[in-house]
C-alpha positions as CSV (number, residue, x, y, z in Angstrom):
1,X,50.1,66.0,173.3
2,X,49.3,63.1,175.8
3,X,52.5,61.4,175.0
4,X,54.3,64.6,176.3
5,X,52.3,64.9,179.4
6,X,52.2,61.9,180.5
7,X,56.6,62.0,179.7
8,X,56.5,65.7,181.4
9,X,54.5,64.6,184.6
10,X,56.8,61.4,184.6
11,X,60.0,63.3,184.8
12,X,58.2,64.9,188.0
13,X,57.3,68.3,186.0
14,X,53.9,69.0,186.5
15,X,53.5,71.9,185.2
16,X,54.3,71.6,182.1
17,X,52.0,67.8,181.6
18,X,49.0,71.0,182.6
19,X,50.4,73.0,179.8
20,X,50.7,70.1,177.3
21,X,47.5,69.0,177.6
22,X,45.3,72.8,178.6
23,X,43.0,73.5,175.4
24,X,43.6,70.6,173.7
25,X,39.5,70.2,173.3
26,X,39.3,73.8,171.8
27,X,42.0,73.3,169.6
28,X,41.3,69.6,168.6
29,X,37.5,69.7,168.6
30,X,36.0,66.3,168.0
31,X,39.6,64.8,168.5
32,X,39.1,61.2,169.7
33,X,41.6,61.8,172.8
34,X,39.7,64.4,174.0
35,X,38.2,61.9,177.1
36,X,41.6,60.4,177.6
37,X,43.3,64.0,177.5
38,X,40.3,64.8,180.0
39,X,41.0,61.5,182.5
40,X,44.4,62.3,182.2
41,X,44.0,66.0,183.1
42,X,41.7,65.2,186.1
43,X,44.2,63.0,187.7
44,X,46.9,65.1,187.3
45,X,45.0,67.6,188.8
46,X,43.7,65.3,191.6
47,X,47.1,63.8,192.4
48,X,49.7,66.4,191.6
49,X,47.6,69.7,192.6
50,X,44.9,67.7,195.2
51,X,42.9,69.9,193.3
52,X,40.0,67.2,193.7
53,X,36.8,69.8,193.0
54,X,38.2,70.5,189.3
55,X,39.3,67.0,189.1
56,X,35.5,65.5,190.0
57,X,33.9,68.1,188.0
58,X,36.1,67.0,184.5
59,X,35.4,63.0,185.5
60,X,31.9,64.0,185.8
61,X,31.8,65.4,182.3
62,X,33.7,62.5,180.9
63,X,30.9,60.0,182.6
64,X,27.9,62.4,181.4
65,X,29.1,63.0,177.6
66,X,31.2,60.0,176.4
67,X,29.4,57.0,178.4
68,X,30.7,54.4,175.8
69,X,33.8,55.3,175.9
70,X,36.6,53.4,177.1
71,X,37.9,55.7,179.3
72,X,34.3,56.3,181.0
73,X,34.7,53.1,183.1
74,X,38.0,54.0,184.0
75,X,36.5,57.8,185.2
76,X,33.9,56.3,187.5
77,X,36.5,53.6,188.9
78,X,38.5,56.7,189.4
79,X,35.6,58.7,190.9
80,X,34.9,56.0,193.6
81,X,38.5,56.1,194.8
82,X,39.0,59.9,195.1
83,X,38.6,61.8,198.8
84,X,35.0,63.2,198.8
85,X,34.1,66.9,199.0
86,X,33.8,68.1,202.8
């Protein structure tokens, strides 16, 4: 499903890169994306919906429960950049 978000939210729909990628840790559980799927989600979110609170909260819980993963560096880097809560 990533591939299609990532095509979705390139061709400028939104939307539908949210629906391509919503449950995929409930239906997929244990997947390996599942912390890409979530970095991806939390930018989208962040970027395309400044939605920043859900965005923050998802990084947080890529950080806190997959710390050796690849993407965990790239959450935090992410994290440091984003506009802080008011």
């Amino acid at each position: 499903v990533l591939p299609i978000a990532k095509a979705a939210r390139a061709a400028g729909d939104s939307k539908t890169a949210v629906a391509a990628v919503r449950g995929f840790d409930k239906t997929f559980p244990g997947h390996s994306l599942i912390p890409d799927v979530f970095v991806f989600s939390a930018k989208l979110l962040s970027e395309d919906f400044k939605n920043h609170e859900m965005a923050r909260k998802i990084l947080e819980h890529v950080i806190a429960k997959y710390p050796g993963h690849h993407v965990a560096q790239e959450a935090r880097n992410y994290l440091k950049g984003m506009p802080q809560p008011a």
